[in-house]
C-alpha positions as CSV (number, residue, x, y, z in Angstrom):
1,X,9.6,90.7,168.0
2,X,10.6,87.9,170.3
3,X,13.8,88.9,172.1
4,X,15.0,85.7,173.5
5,X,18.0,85.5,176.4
6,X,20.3,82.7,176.7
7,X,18.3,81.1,179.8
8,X,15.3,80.3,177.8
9,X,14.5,77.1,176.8
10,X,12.7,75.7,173.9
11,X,10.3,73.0,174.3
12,X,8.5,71.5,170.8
13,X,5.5,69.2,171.7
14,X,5.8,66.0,170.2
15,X,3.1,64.9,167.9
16,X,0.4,67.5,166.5
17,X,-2.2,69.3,168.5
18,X,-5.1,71.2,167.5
19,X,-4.5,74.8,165.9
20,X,-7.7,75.8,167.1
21,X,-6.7,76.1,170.9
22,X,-5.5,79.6,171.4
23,X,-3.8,81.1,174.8
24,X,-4.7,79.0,177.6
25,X,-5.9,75.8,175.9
26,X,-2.0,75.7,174.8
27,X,-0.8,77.1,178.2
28,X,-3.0,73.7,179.8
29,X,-1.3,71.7,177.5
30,X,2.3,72.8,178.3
31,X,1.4,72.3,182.1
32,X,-0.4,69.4,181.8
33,X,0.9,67.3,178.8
34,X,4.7,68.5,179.2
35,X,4.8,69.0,182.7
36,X,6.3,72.3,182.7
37,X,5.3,75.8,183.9
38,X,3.7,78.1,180.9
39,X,4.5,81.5,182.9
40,X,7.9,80.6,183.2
41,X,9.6,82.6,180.0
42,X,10.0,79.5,178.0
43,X,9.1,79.3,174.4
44,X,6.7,75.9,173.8
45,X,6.4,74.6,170.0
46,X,3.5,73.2,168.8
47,X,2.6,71.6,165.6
48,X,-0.7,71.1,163.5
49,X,-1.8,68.5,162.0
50,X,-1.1,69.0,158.4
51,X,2.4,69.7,159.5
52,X,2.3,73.2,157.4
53,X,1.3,75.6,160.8
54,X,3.2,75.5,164.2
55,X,2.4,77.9,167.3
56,X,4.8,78.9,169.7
57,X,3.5,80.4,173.4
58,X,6.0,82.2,175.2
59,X,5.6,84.4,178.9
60,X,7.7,87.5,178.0
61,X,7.1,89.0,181.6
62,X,4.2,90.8,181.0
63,X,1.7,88.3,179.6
64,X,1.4,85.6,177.0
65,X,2.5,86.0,173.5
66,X,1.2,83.6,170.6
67,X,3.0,83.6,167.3
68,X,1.2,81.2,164.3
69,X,3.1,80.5,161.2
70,X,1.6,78.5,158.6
71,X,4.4,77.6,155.7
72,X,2.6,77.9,152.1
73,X,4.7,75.2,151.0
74,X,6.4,72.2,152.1
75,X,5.7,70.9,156.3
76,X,8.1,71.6,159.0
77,X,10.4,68.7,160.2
78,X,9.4,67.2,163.4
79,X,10.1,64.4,165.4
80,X,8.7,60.9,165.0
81,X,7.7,60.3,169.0
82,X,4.2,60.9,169.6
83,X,4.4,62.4,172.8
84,X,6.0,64.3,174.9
85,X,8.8,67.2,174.8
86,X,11.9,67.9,172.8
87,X,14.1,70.3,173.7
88,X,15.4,72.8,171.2
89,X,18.5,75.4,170.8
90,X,17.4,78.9,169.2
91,X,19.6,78.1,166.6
92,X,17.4,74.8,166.4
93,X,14.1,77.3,166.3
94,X,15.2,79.5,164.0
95,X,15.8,76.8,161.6
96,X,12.2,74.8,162.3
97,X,10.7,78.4,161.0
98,X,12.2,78.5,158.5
99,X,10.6,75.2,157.1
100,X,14.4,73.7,157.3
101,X,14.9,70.2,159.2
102,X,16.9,71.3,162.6
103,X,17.8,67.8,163.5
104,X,21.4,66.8,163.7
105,X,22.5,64.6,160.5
106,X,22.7,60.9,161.0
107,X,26.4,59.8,160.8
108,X,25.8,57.2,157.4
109,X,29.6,55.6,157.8
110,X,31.4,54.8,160.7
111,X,34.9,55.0,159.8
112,X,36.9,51.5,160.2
113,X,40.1,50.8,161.8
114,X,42.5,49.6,159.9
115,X,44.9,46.7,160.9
């Protein structure tokens, strides 16, 4: 069970990468493609192509920890850039795995002054 504190941050990979990379093709990609340090207790999001399976790699202390999910239906919501890194709340995580779309809403209507 991931046991997250409040320090960590969350980094989702823009774009997809390949789900066949396991612990350190993901750990090069973090370091080299986000610029930012693998072994430093932060949990980094990456998504498949399909959009139905993410992995997240996360440094708990002790050694690297790789958790897959692949969603039997629907994709996960992810962001339209096509690379580089988002930054996520836990809140924000939790609802990505859940298949949920974590982005804020879009305001639709500006309220109007009136005169």
């Amino acid at each position: 069970m991931m046991m997250l504190s409040r320090d960590v941050r969350i980094w989702l990979c823009a774009g997809f990468t390949d789900m066949r990379k396991g612990f350190d093709g993901l750990a090069a990609m973090a370091q080299h493609v986000l610029q930012k340090d693998p072994f430093s207790g932060h949990v980094f999001v990456f998504r498949g192509r399909r959009s139905d399976r993410v992995k997240l790699l996360w440094w708990d202390g002790q050694g690297l920890c790789l958790f897959y999910k692949r969603l039997e239906q629907g994709q996960f919501v992810w962001p339209v850039a096509k690379s580089g890194a988002v930054h996520l709340t836990q809140a924000e995580l939790a609802l990505l795995l859940e298949g949920l779309d974590w982005r804020p809403p879009a305001r639709k209507n500006t309220p109007k002054n009136t005169a």
